[in-house]
RODO-2510 file (C-alpha; in nm, 4 decimals, decimal comma):
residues 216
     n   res          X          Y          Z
     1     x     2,5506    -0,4500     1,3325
     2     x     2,7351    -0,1811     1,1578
     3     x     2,9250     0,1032     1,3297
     4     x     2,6639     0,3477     1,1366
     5     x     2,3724     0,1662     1,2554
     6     x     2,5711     0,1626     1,6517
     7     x     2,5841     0,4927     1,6668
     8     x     2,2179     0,5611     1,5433
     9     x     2,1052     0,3540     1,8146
    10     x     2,2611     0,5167     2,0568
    11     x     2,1473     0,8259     1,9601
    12     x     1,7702     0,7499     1,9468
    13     x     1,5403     0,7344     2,2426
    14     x     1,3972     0,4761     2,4648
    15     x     1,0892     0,2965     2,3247
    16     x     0,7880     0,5380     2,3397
    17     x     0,4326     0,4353     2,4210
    18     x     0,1925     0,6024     2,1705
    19     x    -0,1171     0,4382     2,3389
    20     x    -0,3018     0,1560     2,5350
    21     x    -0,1835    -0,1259     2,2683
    22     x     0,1012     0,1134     2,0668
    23     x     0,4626     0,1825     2,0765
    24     x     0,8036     0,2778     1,8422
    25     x     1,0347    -0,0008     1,9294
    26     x     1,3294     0,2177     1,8754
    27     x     1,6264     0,0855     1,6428
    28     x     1,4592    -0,2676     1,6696
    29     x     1,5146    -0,3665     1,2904
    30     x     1,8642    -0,2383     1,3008
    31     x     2,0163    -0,6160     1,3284
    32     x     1,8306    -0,6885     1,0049
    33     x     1,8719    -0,4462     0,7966
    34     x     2,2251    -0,6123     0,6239
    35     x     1,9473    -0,8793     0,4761
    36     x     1,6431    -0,6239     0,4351
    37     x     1,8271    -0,4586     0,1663
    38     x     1,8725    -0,7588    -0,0870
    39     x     1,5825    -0,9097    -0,0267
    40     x     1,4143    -0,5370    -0,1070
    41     x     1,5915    -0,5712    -0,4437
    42     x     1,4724    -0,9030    -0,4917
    43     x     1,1067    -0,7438    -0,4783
    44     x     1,1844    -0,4420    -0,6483
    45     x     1,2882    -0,6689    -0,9579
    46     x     0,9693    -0,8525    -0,9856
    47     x     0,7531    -0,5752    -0,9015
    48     x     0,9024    -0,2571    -0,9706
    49     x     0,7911     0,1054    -0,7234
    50     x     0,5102     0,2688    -0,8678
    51     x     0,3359     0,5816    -0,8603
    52     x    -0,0891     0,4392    -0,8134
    53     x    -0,3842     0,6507    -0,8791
    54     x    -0,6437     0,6808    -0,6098
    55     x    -1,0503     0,7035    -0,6701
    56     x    -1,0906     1,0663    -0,7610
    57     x    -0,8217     1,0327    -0,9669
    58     x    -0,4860     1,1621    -0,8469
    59     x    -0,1537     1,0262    -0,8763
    60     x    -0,0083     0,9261    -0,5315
    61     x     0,3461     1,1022    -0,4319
    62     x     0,4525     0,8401    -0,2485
    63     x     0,5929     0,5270    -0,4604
    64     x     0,4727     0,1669    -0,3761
    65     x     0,4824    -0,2104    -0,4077
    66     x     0,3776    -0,4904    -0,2131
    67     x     0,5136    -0,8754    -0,0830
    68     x     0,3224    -1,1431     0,0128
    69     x    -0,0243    -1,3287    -0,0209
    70     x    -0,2147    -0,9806    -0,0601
    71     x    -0,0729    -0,6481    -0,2444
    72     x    -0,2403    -0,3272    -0,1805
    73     x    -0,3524    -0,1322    -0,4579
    74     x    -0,5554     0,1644    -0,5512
    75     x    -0,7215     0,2674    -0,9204
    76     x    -1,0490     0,4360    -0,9983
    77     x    -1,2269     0,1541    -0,8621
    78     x    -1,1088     0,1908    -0,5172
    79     x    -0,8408     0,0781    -0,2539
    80     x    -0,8157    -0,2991    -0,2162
    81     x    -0,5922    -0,6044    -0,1748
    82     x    -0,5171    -0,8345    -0,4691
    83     x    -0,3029    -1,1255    -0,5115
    84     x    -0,2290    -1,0178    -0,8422
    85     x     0,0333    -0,7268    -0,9554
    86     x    -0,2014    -0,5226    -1,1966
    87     x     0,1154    -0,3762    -1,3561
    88     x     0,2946    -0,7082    -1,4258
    89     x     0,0029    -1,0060    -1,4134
    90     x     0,1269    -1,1802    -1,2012
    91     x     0,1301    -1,2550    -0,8706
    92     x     0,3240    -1,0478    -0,5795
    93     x     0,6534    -1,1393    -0,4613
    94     x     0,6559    -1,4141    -0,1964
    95     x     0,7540    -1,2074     0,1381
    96     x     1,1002    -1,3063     0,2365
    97     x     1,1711    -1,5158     0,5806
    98     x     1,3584    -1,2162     0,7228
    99     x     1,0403    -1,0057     0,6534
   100     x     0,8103    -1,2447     0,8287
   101     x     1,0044    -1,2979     1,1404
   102     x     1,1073    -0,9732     1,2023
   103     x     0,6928    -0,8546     1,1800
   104     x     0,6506    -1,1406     1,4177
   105     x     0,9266    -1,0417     1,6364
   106     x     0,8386    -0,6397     1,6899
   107     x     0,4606    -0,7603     1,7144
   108     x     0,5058    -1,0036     1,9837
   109     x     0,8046    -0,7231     2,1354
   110     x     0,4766    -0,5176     2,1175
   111     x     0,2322    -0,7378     2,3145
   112     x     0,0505    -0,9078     1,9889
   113     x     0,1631    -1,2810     2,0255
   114     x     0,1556    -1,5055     1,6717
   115     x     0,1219    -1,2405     1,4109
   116     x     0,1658    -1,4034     1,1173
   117     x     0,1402    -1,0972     0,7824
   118     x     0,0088    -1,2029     0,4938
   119     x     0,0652    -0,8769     0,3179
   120     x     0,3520    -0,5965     0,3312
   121     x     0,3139    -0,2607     0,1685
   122     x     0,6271    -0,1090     0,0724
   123     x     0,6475     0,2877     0,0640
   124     x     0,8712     0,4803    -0,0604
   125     x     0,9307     0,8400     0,0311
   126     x     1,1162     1,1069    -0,1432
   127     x     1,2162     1,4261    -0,0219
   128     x     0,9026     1,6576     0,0193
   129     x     0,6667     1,3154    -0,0048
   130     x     0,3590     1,3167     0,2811
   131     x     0,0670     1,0785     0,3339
   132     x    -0,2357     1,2380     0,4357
   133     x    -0,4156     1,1397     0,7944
   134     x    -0,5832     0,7869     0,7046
   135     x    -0,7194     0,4455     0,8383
   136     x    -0,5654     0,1844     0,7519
   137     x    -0,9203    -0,0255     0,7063
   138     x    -0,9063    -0,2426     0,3888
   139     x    -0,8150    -0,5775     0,5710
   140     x    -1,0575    -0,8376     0,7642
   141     x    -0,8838    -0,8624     1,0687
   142     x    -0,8716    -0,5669     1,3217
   143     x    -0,7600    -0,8121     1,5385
   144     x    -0,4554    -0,8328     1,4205
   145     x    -0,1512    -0,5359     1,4927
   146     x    -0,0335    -0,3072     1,2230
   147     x     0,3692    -0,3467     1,2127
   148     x     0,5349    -0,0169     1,0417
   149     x     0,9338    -0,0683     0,9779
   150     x     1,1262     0,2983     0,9073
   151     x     1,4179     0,2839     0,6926
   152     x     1,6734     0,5557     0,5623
   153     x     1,5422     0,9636     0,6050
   154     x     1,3780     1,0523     0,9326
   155     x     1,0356     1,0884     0,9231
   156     x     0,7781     1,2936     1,1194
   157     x     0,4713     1,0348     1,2042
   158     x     0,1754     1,1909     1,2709
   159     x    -0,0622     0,9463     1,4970
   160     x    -0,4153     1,0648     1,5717
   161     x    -0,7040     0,9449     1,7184
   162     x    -1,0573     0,7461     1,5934
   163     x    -1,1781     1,0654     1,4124
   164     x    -0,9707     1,2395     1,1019
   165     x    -1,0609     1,6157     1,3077
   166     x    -0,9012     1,4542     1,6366
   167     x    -0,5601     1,6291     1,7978
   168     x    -0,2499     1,4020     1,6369
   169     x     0,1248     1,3550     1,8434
   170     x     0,4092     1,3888     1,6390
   171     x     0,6631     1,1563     1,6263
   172     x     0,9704     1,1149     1,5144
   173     x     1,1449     0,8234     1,3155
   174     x     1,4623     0,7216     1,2441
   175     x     1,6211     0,4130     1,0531
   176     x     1,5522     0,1244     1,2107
   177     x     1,2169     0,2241     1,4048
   178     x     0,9504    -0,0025     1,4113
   179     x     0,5730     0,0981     1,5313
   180     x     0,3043    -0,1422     1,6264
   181     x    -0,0631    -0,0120     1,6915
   182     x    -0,3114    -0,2737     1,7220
   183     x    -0,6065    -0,3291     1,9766
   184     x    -0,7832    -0,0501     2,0878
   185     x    -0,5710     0,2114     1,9130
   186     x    -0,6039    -0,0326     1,5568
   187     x    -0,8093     0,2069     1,3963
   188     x    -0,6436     0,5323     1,4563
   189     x    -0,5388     0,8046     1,2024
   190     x    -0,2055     0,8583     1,1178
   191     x     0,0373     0,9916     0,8273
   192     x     0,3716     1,1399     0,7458
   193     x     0,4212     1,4677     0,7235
   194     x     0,6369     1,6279     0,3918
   195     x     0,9614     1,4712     0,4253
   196     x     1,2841     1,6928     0,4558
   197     x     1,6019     1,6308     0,2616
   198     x     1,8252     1,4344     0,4976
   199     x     2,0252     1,1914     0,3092
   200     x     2,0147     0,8896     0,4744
   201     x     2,4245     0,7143     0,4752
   202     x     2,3236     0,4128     0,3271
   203     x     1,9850     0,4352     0,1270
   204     x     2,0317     0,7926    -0,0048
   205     x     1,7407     1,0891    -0,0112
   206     x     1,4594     0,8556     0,0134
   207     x     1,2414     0,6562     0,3223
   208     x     1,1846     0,3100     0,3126
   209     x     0,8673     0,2106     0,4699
   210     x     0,7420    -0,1716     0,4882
   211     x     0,4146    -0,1956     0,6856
   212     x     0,3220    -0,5436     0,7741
   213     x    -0,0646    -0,6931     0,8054
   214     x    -0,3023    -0,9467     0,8053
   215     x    -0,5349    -0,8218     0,5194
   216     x    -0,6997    -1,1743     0,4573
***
């Protein structure tokens, strides 16, 4: 682990319990992020960050692209997984080992034994980017955890409960956090509020998000 990434650590607090069956593991991708990085840029080549329209029409703020069996995607038509890139035509990147196990490693950290993702979204945030109070309800199986990984700029996470007009906690995220909601609190709302401008010592003015599921 690198001095930078020793010090953030230490600075960060304990694990916090969000609910019944959710949690921030605090700094817990920290000892992977020397080989998250590459392998990002692996993905990045075959299936460049783009900005995706959703249903009524309006162009998303917050750059994506996907890894593994299943990419999320959004168009006119709807929101929905595909195995195919629409942009390139083929299919997504294959989601890297270190990807995989660390999902499986926060999830099980969390109290979700054998979570095996076939899909990752990848975010990412620039400076004054949001994402609106949502469900993440596209996949098949709710009985599987949602595994959110926070790299670079801090971000404020906004985490709700099972109706949009319920009262949200806000919490904050650091490089390195991972949250895991699953169980009874799977279907809660959550977001990101507007990001500030907090240059982040190794990735820059921008948040890296990978959020890990089973969509299939």
């Amino acid at each position: 682990m690198h001095t930078l990434d020793l010090f953030e650590a230490t600075e960060q607090n304990l694990d916090q319990r969000l609910g019944p069956a959710a949690i921030v593991l605090r700094g817990f991708a920290l000892p992977d992020v020397p080989a998250l990085i590459p392998a990002l840029d692996i993905i990045c080549q075959q299936s460049p960050f783009r900005l995706m329209v959703t249903p009524g029409g309006f162009t998303m703020s917050v750059a994506l692209t996907n890894c593994g069996a299943q990419g999320w995607t959004s168009d006119r038509r709807g929101y929905r997984y595909t195995r195919i890139d629409p942009d390139t035509g083929a299919p997504w990147p294959i989601m890297p080992e270190v990807f995989a196990r660390l999902a499986n490693r926060a999830a099980t950290a969390a109290g979700f034994d054998d979570f095996e993702p076939d899909a990752c979204l990848i975010n990412r945030y620039l400076p004054g980017n949001r994402l609106s109070l949502h469900q993440d309800k596209n996949e098949r199986d709710y009985d599987a955890p949602i595994v959110s990984v926070s790299l670079g700029m801090p971000a404020r996470f906004l985490f709700g409960g099972h109706a949009r007009n319920a009262p949200t906690v806000k919490v904050p995220l650091h490089h390195g956090d991972v949250t895991v909601w699953g169980g009874v609190d799977r279907l809660r709302y959550h977001g990101v509020l507007p990001l500030k401008d907090e240059p982040h010592a190794l990735l820059g003015s921008q948040r890296i998000n990978f959020t890990f599921r089973k969509a299939g």
